[in-house]
KETI-825001 format. One line per 8 residues: their letters; for each residue x, y, z of N, C-alpha, C, O, CB. Coordinates in pm, whole numbers, plus 32768, in hexadecimal, padded with zeros to 4 digits. Atoms other than C-alpha are relative to their C-alpha. Glycine has a CB too. Layout:
// KETI-825001
A = X,Y,Z,X,Y,Z,X,Y,Z,X,Y,Z,X,Y,Z  ...
// end
This chain:
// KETI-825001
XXXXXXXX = 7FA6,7FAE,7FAE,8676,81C7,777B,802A,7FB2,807C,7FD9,7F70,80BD,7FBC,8085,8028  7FDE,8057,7FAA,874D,812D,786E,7FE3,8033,8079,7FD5,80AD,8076,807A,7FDA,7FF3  7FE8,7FAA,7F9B,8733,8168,79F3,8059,8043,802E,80CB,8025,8009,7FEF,7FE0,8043  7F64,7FCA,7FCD,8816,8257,7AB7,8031,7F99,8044,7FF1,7F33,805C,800A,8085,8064  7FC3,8055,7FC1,890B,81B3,7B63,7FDB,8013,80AF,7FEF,8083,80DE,8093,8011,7FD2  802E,7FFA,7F71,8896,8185,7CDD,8010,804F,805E,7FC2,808F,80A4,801B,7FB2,8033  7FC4,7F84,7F72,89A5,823F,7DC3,7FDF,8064,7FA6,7FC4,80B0,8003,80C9,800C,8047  8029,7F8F,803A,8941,8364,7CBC,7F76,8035,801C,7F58,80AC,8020,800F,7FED,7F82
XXXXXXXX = 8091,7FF5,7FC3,87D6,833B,7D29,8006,8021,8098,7FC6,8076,80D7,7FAD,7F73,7FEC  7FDF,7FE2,7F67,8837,8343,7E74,802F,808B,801F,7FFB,80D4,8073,8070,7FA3,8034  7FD0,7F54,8015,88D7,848D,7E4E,7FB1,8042,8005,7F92,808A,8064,8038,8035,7F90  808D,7FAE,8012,87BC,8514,7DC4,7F77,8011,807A,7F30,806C,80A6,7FBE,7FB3,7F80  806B,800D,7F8D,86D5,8499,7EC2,800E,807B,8060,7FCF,80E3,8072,8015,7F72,8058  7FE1,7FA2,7F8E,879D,851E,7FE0,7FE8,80A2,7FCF,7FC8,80ED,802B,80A4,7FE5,8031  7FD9,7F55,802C,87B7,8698,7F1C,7F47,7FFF,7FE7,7F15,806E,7FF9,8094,802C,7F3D  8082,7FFC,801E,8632,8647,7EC8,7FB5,803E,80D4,7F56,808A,80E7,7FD0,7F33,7FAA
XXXXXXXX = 8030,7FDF,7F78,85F9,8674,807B,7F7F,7F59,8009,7F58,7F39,8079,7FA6,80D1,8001  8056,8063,7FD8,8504,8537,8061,7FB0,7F9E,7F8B,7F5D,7FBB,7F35,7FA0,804A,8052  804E,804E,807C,84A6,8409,7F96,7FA4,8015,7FB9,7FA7,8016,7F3E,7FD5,7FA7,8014  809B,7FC8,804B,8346,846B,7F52,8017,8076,7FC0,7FD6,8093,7F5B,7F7C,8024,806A  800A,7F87,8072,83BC,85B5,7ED8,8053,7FD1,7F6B,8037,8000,7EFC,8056,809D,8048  7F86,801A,8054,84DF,851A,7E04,7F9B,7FC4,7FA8,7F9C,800B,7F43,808C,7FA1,803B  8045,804F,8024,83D8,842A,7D78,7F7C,8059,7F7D,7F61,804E,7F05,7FD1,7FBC,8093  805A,7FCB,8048,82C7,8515,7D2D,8046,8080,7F8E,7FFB,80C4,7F48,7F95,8033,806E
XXXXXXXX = 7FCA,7F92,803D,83AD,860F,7C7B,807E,7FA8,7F6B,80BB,7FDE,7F0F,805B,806D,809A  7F9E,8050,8066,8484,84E8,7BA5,7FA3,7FE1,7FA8,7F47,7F9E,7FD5,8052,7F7A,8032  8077,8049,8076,83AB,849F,7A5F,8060,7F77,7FDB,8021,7F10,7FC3,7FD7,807B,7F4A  7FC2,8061,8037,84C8,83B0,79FE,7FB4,7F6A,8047,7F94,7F66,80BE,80A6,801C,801B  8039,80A9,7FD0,8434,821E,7A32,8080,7FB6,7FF8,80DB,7FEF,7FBC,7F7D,7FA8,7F89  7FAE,8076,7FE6,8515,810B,7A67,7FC3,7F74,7FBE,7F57,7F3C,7FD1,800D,7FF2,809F  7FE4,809E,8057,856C,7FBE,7975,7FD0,7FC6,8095,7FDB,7FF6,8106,80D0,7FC5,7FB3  801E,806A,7F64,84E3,7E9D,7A72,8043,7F9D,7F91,8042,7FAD,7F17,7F2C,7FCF,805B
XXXXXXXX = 8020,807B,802B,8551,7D33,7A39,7FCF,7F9E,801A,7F76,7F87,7FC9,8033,7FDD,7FE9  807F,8041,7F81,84AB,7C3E,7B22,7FDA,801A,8055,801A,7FF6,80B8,8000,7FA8,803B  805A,7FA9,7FBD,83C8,7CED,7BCC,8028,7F86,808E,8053,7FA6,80FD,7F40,8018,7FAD  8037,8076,7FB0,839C,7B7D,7C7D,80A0,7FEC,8060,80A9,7FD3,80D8,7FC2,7F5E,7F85  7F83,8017,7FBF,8523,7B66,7CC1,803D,8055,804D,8082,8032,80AC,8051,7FE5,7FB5  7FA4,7FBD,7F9A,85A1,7C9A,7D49,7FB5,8039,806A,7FE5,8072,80CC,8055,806C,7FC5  8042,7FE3,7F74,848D,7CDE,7E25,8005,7F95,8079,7FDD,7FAC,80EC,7F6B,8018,7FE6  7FE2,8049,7F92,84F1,7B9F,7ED6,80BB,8022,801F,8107,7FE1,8068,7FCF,7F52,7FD7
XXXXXXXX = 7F44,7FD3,7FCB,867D,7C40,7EF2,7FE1,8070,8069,8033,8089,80C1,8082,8059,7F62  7FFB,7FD4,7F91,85C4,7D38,7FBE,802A,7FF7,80AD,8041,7F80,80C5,7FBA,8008,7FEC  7FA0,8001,7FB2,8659,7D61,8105,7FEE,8072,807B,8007,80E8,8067,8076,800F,7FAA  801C,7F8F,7F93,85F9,7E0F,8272,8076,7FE4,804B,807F,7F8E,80A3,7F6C,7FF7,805E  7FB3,7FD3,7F66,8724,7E77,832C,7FF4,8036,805B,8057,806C,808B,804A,802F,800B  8031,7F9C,7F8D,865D,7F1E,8441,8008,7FDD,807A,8013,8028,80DB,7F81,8022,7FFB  8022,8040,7FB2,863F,7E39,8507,8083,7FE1,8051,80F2,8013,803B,7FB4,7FA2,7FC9  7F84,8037,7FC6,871A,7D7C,85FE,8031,7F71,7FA8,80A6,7F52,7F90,7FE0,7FDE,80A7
XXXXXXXX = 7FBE,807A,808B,8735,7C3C,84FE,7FD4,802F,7FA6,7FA3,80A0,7FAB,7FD7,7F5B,7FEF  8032,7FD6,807B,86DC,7C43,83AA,7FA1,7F90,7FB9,7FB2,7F1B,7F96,8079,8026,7FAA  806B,805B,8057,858F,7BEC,8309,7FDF,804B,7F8B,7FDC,80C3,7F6F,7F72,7FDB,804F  801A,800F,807F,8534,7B9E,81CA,7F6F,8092,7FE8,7F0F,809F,8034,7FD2,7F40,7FE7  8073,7FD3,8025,8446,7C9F,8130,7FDF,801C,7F66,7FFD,8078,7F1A,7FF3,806A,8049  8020,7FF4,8086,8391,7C11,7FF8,7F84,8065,7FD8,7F91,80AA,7F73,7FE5,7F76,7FD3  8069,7FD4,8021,8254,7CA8,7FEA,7FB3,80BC,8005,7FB1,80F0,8074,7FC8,7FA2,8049  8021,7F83,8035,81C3,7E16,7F6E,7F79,7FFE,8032,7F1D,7FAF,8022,8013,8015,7F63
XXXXXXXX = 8099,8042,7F71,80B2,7E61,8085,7FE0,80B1,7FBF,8038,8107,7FBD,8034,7FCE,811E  804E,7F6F,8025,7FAA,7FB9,7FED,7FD3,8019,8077,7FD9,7FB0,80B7,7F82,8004,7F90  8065,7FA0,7FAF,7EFA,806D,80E1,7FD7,8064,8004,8035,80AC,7FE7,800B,8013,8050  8066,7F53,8030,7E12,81BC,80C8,7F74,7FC9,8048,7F4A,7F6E,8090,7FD8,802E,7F0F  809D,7FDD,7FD2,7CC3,8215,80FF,7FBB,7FA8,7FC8,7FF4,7F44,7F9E,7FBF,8089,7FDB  806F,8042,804A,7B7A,8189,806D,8002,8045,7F63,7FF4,80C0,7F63,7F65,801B,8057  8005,7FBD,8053,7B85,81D6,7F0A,8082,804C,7FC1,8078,80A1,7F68,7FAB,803C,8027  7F7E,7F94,8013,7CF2,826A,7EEB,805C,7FA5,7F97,80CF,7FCA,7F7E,8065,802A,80AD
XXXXXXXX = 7FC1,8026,808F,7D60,818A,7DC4,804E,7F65,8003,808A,7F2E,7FA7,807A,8081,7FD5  7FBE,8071,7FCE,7DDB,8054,7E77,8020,7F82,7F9B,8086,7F4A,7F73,7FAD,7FD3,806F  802A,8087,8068,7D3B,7F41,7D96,8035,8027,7F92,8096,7FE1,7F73,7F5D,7FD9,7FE1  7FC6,7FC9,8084,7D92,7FF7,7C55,808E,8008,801D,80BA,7FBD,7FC6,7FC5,8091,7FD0  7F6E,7FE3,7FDB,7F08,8040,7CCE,802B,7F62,7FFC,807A,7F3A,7FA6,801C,8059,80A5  7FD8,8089,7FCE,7F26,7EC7,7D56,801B,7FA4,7F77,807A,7F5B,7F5B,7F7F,7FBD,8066  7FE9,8062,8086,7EBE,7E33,7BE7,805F,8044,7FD8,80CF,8018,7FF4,7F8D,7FE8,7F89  7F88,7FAC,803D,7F8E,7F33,7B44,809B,7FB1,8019,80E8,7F8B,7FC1,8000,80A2,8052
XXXXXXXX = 7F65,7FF8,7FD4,80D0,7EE5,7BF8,800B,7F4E,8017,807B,7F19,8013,8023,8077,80AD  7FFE,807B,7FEB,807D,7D77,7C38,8030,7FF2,7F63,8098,7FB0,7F62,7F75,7FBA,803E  8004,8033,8077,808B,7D56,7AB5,807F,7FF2,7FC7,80B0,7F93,7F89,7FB3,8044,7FB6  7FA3,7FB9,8030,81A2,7E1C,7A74,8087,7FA1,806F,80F2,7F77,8043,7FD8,80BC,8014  7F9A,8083,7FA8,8278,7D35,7B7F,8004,7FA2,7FCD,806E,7F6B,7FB2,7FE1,7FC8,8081  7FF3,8085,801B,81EB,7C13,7B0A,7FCD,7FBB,80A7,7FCB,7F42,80BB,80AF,7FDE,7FC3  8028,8079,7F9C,816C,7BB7,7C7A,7F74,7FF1,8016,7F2A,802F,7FCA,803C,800F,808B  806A,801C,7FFD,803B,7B3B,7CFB,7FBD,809E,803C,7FFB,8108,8044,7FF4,7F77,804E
XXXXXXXX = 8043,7F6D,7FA3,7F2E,7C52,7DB6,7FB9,7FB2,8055,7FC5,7F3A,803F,7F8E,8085,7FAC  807C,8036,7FA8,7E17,7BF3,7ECD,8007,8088,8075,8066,80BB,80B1,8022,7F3F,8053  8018,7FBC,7FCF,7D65,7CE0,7F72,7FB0,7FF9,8095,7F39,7FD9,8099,7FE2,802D,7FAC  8034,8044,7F6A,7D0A,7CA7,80DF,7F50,7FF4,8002,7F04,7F99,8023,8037,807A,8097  809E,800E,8005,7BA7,7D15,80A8,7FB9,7F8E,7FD4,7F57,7F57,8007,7FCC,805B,7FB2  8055,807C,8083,7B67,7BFE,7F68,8023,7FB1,8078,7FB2,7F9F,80A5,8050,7FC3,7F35  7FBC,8091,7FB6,7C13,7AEA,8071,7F89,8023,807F,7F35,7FC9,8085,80E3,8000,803C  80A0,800B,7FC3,7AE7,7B66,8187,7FA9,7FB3,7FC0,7F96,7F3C,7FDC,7FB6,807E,8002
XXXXXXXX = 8062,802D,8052,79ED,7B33,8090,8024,7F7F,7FE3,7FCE,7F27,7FEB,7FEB,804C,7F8E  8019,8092,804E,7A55,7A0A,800B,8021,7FAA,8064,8002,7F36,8048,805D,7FDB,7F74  8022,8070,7FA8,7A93,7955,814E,7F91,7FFC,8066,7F8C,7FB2,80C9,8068,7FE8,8043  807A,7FE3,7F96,7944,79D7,81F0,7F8D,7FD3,7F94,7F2C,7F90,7FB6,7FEE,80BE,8044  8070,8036,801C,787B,79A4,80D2,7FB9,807F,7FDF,7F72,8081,7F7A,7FC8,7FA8,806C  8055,7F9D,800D,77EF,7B0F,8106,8029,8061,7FE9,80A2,8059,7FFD,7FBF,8013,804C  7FE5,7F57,804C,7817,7C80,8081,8026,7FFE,80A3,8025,7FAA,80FE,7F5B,808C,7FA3  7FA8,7FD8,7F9D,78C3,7D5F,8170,7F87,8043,8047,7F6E,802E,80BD,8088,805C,7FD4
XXXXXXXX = 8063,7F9B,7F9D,778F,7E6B,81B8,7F93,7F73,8029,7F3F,7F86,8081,7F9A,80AD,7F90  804F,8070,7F74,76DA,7CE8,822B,8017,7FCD,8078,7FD4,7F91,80CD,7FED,7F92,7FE8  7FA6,803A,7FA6,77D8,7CAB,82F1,7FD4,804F,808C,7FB9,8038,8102,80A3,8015,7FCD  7FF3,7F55,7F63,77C5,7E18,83B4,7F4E,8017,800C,7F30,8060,806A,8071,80FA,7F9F  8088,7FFE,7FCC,7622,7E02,83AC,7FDD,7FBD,805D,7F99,7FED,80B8,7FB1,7FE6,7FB6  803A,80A6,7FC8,75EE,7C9A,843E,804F,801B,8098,8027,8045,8104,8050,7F47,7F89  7FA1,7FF2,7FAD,7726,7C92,84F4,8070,8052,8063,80B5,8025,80BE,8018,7FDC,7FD7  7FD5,7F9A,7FBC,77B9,7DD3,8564,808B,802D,7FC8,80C5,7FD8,7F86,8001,7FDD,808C
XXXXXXXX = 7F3D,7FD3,8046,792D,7E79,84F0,8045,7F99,8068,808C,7F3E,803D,8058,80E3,8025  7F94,8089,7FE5,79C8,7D9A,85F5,8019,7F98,7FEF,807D,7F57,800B,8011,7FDD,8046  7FFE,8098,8018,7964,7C79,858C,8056,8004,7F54,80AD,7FB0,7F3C,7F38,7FB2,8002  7FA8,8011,8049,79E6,7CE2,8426,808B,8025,8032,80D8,7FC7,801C,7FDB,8037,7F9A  7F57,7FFB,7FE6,7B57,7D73,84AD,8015,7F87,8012,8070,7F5C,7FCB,8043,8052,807B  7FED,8074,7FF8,7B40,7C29,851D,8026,7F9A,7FAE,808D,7F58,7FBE,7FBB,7FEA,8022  7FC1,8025,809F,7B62,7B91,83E4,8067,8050,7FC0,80C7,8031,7F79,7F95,8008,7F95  7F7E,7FAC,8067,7C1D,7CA4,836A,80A1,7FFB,804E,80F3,8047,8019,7FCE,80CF,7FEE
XXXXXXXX = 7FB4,8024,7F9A,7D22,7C54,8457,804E,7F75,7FF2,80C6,7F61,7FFF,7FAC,8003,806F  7FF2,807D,801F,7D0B,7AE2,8409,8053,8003,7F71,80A2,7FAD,7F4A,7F72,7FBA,7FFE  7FFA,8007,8098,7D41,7B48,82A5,807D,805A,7FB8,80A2,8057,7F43,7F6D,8037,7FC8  7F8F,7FC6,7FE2,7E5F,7C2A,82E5,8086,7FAE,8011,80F5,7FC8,7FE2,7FE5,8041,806B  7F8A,805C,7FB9,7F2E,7B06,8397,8022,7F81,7F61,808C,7F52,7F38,7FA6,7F95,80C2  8012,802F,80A0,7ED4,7A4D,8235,8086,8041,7FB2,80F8,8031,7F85,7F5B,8048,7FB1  7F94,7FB9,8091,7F61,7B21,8169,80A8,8035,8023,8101,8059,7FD7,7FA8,80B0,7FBF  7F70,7F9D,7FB4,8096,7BB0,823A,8060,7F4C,7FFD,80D6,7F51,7FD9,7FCF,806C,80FC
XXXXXXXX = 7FA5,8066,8049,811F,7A1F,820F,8007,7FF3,7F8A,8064,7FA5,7F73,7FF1,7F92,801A  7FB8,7FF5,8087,812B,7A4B,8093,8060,7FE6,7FD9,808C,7F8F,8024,800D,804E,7FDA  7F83,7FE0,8047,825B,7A69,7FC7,7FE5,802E,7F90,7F9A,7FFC,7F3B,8058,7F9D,7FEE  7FD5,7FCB,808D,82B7,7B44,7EC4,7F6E,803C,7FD1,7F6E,8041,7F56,8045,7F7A,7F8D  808E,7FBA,8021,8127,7BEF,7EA6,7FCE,8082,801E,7FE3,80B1,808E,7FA5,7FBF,8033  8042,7F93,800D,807E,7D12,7E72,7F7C,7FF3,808F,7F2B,7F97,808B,7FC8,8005,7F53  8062,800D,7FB4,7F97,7D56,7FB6,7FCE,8098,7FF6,8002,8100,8020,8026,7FC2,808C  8086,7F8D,7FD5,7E6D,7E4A,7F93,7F9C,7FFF,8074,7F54,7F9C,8083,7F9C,8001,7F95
XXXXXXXX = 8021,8048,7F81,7DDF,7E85,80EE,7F8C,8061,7FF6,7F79,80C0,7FAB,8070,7FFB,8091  8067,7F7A,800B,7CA3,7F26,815D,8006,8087,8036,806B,80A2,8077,7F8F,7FE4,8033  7FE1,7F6D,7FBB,7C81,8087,81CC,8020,7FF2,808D,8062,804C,80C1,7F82,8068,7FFA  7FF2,800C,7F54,7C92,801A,8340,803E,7FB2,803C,8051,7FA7,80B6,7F9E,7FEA,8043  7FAB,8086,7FD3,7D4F,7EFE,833E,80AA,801A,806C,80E6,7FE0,80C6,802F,7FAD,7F4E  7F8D,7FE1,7F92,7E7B,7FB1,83C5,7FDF,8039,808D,803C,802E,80DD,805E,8067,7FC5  7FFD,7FDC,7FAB,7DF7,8043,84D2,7FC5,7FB5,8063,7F6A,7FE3,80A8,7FE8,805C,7FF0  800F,8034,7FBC,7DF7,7F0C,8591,80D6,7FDF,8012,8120,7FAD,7FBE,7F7B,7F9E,7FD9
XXXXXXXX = 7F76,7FFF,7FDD,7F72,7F14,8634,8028,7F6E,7FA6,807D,7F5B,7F4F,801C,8000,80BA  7F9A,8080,8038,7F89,7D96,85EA,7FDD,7FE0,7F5D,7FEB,7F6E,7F2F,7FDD,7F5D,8067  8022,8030,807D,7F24,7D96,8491,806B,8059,7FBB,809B,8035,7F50,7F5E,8010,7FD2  7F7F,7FA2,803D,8039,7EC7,844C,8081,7F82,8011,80D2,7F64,7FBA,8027,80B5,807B  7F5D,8025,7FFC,8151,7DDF,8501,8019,7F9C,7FA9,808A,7F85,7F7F,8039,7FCD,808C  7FD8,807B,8025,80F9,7C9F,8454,802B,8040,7F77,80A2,8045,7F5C,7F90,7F80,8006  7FEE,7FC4,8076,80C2,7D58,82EA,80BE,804F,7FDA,8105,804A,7F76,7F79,8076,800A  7F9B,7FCA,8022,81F6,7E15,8316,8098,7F9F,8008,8100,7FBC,7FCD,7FF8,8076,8050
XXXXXXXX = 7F98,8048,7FAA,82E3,7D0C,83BC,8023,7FA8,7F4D,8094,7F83,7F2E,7FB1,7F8B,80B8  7FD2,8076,80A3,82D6,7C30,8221,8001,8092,7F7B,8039,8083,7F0F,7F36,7F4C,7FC4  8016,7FC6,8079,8283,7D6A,8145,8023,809D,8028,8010,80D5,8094,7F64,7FDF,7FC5  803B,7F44,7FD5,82AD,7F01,810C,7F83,8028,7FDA,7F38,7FFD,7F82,8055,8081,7FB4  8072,7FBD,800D,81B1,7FDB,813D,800F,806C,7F9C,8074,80AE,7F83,7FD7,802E,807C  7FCA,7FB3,8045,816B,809C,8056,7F5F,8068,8018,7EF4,802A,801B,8043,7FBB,7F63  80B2,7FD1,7FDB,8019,81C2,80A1,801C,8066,7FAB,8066,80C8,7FA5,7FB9,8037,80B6  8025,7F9E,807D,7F8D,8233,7F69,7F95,805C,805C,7F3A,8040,80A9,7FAF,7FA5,7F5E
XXXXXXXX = 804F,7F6B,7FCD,7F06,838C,7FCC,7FC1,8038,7F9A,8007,8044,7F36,805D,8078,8037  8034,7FE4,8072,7DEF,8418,7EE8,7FCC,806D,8055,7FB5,804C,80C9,7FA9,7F98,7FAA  8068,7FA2,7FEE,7D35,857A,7F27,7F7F,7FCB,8038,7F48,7F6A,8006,7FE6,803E,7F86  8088,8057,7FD8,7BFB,852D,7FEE,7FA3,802A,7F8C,7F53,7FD2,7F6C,7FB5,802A,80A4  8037,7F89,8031,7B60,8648,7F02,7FDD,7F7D,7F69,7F6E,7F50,7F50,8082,80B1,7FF3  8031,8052,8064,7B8E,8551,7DBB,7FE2,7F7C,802E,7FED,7F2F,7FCF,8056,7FFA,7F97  8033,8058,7FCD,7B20,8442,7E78,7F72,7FFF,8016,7F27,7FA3,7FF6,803A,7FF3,8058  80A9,8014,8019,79C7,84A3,7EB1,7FFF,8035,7F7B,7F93,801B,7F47,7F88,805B,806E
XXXXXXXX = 803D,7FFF,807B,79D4,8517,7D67,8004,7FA2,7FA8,7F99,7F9F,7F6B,8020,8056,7FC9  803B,8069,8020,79F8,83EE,7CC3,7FF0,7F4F,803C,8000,7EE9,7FF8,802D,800D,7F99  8013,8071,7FD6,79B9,82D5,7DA0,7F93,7FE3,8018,7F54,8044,8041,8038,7FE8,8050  8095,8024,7FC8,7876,822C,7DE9,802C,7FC8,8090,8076,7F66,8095,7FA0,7F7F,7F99  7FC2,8058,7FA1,78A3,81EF,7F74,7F8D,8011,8068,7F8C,8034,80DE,80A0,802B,8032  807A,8028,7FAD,772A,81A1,7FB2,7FEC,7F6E,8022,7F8E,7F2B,804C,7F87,802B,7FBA  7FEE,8092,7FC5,77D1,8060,7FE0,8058,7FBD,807B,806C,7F4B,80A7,802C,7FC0,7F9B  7FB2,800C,7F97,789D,808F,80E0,7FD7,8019,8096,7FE2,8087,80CE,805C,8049,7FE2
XXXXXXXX = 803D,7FEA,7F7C,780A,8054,8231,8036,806D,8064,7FFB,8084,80CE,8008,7F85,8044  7FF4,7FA1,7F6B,7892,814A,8312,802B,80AB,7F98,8070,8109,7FBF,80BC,7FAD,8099  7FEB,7F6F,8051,7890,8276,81DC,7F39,8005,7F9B,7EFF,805E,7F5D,80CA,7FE4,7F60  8088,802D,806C,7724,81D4,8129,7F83,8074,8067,7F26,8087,8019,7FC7,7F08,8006  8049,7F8C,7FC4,764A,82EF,8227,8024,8080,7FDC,7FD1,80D7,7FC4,8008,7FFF,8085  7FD8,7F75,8018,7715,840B,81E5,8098,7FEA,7FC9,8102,7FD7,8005,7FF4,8064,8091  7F53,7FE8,8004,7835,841A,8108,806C,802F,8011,80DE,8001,8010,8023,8009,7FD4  7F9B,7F6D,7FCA,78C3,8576,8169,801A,7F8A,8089,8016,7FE5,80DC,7F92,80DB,8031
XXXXXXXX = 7FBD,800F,7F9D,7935,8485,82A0,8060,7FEE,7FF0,80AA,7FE7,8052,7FE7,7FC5,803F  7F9E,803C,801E,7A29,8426,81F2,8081,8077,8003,80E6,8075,7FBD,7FDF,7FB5,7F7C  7FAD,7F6D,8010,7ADA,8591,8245,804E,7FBE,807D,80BF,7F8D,8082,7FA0,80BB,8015  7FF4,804E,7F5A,7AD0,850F,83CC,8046,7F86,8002,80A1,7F6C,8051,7F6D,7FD2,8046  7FBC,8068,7FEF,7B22,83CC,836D,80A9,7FF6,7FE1,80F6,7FAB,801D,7FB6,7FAC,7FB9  7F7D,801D,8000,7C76,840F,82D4,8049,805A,804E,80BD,803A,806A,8030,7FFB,7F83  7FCC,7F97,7F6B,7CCF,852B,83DA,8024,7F8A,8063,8096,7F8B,8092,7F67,807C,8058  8003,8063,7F99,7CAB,8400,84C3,8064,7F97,7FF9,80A3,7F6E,805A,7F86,7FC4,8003
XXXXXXXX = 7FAA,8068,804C,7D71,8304,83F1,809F,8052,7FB8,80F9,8011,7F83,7F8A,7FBA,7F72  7F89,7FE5,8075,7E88,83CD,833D,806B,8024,8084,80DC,7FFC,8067,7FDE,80A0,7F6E  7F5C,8060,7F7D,7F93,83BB,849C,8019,7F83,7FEF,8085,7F4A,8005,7FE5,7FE8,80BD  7FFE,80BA,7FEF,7F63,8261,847D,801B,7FE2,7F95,8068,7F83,7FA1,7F7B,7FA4,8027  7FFC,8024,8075,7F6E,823C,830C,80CA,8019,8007,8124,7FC8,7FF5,7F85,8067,7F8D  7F76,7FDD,8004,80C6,830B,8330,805E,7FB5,8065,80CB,7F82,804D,8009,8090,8017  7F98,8070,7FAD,8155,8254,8448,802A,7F96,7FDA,809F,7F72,7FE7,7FD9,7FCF,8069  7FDC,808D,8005,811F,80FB,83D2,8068,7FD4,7F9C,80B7,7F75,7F9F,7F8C,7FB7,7FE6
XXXXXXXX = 7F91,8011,8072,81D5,814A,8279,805C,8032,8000,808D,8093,803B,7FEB,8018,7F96  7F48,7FEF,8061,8313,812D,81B5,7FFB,8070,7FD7,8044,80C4,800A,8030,7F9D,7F66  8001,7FA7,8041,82A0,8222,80C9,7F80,8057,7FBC,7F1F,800D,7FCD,8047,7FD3,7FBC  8065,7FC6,801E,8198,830F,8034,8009,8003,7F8B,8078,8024,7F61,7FE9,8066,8034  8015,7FB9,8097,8122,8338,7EC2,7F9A,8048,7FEF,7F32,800F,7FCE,7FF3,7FAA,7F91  8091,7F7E,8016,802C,8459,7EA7,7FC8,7F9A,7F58,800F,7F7E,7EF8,8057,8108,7FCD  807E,8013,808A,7EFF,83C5,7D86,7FB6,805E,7FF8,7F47,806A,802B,7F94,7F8C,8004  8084,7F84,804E,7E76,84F6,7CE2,8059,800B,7F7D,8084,807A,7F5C,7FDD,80CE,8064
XXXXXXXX = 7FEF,7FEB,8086,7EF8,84B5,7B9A,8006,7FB6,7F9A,7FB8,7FEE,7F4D,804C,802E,7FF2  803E,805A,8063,7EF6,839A,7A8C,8010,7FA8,802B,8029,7FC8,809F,801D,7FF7,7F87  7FDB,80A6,7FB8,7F31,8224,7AF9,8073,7FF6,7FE0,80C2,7FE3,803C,7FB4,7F6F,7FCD  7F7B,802A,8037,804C,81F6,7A47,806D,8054,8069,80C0,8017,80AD,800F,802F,7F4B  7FBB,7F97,7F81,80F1,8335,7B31,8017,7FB7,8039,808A,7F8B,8039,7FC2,8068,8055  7FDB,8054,7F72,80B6,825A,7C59,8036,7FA0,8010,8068,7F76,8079,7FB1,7FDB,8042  7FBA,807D,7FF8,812F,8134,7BD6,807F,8016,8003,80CF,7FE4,8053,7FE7,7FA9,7F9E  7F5A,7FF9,7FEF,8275,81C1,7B68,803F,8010,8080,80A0,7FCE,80A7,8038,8071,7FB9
XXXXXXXX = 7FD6,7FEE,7F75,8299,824D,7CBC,8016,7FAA,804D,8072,7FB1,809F,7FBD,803A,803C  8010,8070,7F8B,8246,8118,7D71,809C,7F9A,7FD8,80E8,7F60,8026,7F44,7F92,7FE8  7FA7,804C,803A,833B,806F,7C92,80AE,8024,7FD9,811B,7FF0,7FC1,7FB7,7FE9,7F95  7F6F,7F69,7FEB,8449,817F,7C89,801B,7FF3,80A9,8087,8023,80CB,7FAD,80E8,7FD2  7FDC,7FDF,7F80,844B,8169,7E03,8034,7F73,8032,8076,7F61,8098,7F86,8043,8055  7FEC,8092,7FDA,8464,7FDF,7DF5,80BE,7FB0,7F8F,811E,7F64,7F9A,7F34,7FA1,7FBA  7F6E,7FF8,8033,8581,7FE2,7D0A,8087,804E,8076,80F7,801F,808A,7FEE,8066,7F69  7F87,7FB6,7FCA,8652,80DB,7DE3,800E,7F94,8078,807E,7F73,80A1,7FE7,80B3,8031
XXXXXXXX = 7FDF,8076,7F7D,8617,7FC9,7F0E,8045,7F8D,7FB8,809F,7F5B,7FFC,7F65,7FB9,8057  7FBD,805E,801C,868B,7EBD,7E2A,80BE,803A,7FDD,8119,7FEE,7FBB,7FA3,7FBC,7F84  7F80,7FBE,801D,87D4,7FBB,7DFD,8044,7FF8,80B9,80B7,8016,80DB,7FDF,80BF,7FAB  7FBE,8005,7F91,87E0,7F79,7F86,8001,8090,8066,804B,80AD,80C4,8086,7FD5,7FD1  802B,7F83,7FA9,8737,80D7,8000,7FA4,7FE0,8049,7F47,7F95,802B,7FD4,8074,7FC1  808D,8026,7F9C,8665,80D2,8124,7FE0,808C,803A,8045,80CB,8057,801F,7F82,8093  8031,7F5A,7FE2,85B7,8236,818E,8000,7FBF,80A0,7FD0,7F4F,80B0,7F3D,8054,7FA7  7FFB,7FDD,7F8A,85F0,8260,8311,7F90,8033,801F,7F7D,805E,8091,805B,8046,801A
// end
């Protein structure tokens, strides 16, 4: 089945009242052809000049589908993925809850920060970030300044139900914090992004969405 034609999507949108609703209410998916090519035709006119924006930046909570979404849609592009967390680890040497025992959470943001500025020079990649990574101002401007955001939103509710997140240092005491924690985080999650895809329903859902919303930008839409 072919796609609609773009300014027809656009239509729709606008009569939809808001991308995320238009999105979650369209079952139709979208033909891709180089995932790798037209996400570098992307294009921020927001600004006062115009920069390039290759890269597809996740953000959510702990547990809200990031990694799974990231391969998904990385595949389905054809581009690379790296997830800020694996790039800690693998230039420290150490797990993350060793990091925050030994060394303290500032000393990891610290890295995570480092590992942010990493990935935000990319091109053309899939970035999965950690739950907290945005809510350091300069890790939103650099991330956002090469890539969109995109904040997968999942129910906290199926999150403790199936996540194990006795690995997650600042949820591994009590997981119900994780009620507090995204109360705390979800202004910030919403500010920093482009766009929202609610995850409470199959993978494939979210991908189309993610990919349905990245097509209409390669049609030259940008949500205000």
């Amino acid at each position: 089945m072919k796609p609609k034609n773009t300014s027809k999507l656009q239509a729709e949108l606008a009569q939809s009242g808001s991308l995320s609703a238009f999105l979650l209410n369209n079952e139709r998916s979208f033909n891709n052809d180089s995932g790798q090519e037209y996400i570098k035709e992307l294009i921020d006119r927001s600004g006062t000049g115009t920069v390039r924006k290759t890269n597809v930046v996740l953000i959510g909570m702990p547990g809200s589908g990031k990694s799974c979404v990231g391969a998904a849609l990385a595949e389905r592009l054809g581009m690379p993925l790296v997830e800020t967390d694996a790039m800690v680890v693998e230039k420290t040497g150490r797990s993350i809850p060793d990091i925050f025992a030994q060394d303290g959470e500032a000393a990891f943001r610290r890295e995570e920060t480092a590992a942010a500025r990493r990935a935000a020079a990319m091109e053309g990649t899939v970035i999965s970030t950690g739950g907290g990574t945005m809510m350091r101002p300069e890790n939103a401007r650099a991330l956002r300044r090469t890539g969109y955001v995109f904040f997968v939103n999942r129910p906290v509710e199926e999150i403790l139900e199936s996540v194990d997140l006795s690995n997650r240092p600042l949820l591994a005491g009590d997981p119900k914090q994780i009620y507090k924690l995204y109360a705390d985080r979800l202004p910030t999650y919403r500010a920093v992004a482009d766009y929202e895809v609610r995850n409470d329903g199959e993978l494939s859902q979210v991908v189309n969405a993610l990919d349905s919303i990245i097509e209409l930008l390669k049609g030259g839409y940008r949500a205000v």
